[in-house]
C-alpha positions as CSV (number, residue, x, y, z in Angstrom):
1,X,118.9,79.4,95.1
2,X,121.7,78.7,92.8
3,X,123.9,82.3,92.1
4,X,123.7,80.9,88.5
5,X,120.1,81.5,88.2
6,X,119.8,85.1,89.3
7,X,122.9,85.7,86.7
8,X,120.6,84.1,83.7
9,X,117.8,85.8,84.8
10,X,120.1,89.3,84.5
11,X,121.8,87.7,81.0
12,X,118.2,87.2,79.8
13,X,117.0,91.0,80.3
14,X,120.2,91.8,77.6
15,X,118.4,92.8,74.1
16,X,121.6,92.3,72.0
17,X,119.2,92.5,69.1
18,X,118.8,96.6,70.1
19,X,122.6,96.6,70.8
20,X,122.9,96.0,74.7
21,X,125.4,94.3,76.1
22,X,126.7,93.2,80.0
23,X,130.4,92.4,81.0
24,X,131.4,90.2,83.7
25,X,132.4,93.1,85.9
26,X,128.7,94.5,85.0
27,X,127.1,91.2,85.8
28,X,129.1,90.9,89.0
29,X,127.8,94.1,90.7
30,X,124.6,93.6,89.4
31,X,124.5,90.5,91.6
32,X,126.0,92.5,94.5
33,X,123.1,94.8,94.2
34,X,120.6,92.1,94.1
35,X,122.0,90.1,96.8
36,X,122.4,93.8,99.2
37,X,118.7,94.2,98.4
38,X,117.5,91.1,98.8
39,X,119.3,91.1,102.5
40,X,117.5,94.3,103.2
41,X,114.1,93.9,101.7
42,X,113.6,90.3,102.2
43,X,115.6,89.7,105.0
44,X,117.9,86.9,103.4
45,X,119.9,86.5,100.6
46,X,118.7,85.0,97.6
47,X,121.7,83.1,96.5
48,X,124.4,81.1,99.3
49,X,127.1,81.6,97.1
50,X,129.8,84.4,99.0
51,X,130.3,88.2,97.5
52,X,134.0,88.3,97.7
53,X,135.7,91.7,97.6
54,X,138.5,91.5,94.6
55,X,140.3,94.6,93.0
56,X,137.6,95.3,90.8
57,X,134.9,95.0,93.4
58,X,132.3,92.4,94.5
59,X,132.5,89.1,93.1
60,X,131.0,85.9,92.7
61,X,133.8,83.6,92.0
62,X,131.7,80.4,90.3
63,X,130.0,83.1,88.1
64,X,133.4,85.0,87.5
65,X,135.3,81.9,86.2
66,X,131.3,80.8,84.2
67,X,131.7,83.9,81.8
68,X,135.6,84.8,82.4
69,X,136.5,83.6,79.0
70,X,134.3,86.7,77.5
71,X,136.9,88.7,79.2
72,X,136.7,92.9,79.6
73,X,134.0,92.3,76.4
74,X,130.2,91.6,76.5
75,X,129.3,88.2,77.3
76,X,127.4,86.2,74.5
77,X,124.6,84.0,75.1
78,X,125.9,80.3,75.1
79,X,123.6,78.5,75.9
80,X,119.6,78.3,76.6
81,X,118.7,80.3,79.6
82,X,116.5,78.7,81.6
83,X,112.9,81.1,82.8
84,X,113.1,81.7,86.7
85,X,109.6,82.3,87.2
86,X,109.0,78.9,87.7
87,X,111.7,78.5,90.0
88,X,111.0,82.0,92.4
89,X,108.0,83.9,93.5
90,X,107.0,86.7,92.1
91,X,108.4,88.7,94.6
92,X,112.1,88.0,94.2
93,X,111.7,88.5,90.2
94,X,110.2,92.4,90.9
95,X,113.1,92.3,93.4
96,X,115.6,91.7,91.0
97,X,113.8,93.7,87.9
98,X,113.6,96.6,90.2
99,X,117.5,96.3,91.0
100,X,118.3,96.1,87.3
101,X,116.1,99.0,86.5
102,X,118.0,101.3,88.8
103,X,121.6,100.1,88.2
104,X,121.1,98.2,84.9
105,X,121.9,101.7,82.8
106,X,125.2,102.0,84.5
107,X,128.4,100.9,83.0
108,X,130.8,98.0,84.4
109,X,133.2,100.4,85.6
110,X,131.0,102.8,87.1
111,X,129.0,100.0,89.0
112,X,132.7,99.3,90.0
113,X,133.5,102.5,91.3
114,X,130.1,102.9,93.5
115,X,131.0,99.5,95.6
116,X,134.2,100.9,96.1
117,X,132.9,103.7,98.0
118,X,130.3,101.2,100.0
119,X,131.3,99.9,103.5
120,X,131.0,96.5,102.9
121,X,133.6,96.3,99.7
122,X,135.7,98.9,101.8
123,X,135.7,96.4,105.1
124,X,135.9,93.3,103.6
125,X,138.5,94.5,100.7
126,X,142.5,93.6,101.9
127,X,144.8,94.3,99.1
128,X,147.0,90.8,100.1
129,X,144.0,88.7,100.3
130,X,142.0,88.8,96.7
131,X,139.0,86.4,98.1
132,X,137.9,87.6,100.9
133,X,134.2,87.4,101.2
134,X,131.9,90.1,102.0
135,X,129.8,89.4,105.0
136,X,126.2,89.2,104.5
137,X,125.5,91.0,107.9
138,X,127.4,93.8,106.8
139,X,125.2,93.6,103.7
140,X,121.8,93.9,105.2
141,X,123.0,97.3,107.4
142,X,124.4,98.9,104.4
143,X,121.5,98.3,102.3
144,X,119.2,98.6,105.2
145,X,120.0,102.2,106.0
146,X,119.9,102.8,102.1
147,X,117.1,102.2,102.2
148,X,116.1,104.4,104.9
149,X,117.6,106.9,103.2
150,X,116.0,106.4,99.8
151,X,112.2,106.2,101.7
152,X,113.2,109.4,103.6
153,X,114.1,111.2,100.2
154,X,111.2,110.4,98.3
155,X,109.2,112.0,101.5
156,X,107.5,108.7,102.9
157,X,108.7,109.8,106.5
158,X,110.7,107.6,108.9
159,X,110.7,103.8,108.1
160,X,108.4,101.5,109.4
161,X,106.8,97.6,108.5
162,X,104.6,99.2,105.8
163,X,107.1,101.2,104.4
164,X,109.4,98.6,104.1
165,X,107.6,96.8,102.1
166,X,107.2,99.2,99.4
167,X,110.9,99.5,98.5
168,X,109.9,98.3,95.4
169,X,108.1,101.9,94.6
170,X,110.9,103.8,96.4
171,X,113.7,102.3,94.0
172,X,111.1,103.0,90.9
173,X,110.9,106.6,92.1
174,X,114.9,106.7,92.0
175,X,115.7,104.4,89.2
């Protein structure tokens, strides 16, 4: 799937009519988020596009330079944004609603500092090389043992098929 989707799918869940707003720096961890969870619940990303690890954090580049001209401000629809449920099961739109409803109340710059302190930023990050990309297998661990540690929090015991499965109601419980 195209990165562009997912990030008009996101776009689309912005009621500017109640006064909410997303920046590019929101948008890009957002799509960190839902790619990391998509690697550990689904076992594979949903977009191909690479996570690179900039200054600010995780980024993907052809989305960066897509909304870049908005700046530090909130992006503003331009254009149509076409419905992904025709497009992608049902599955990977809970996926990606659940993501939002956990991290979708966080601000640009506190999404920014919380990859910062995540191992796959941290590894992939080098100071003298702005585009390195994140690797996906580093992904899937980090998000994997999240979500161990999300399922042993809310109680469910030690991880297993079943339980992996429901991340969905584990992230609900901690959104």
């Amino acid at each position: 799937m195209d990165a562009r989707k997912i990030a008009d799918y996101i776009l689309s869940k912005i009621n500017t009519e109640a006064g909410d707003s997303i920046t590019n720096l929101k948008l890009q961890k957002v799509l960190y988020y839902t790619q990391g969870w998509a690697l550990a619940v689904l076992g594979k990303p949903l977009f191909d596009e690479e996570i690179e690890a900039w200054k600010y954090g995780p980024v993907v580049p052809s989305i960066y330079h897509a909304f870049k001209m908005f700046g530090d401000g909130a992006i503003l629809p331009t254009r149509d944004l076409a419905p992904l449920t025709s497009d992608i099961s049902i599955e990977i739109i809970s996926l990606i609603d659940q993501v939002w409803d956990r991290y979708g109340e966080m601000s640009g710059v506190a999404l920014m500092k919380k990859t910062h302190r995540e191992t796959p930023w941290l590894d992939a990050y080098d100071c003298d090389v702005s585009s390195k990309p994140i690797s996906k297998a580093d992904m899937r661990a980090y998000f994997l043992c999240e979500q161990e540690s999300l399922i042993r929090e809310s109680g469910l015991g030690p991880p297993d098929m079943e339980t992996a499965q429901s991340i969905e109601k584990t992230l609900a419980a901690h959104a």
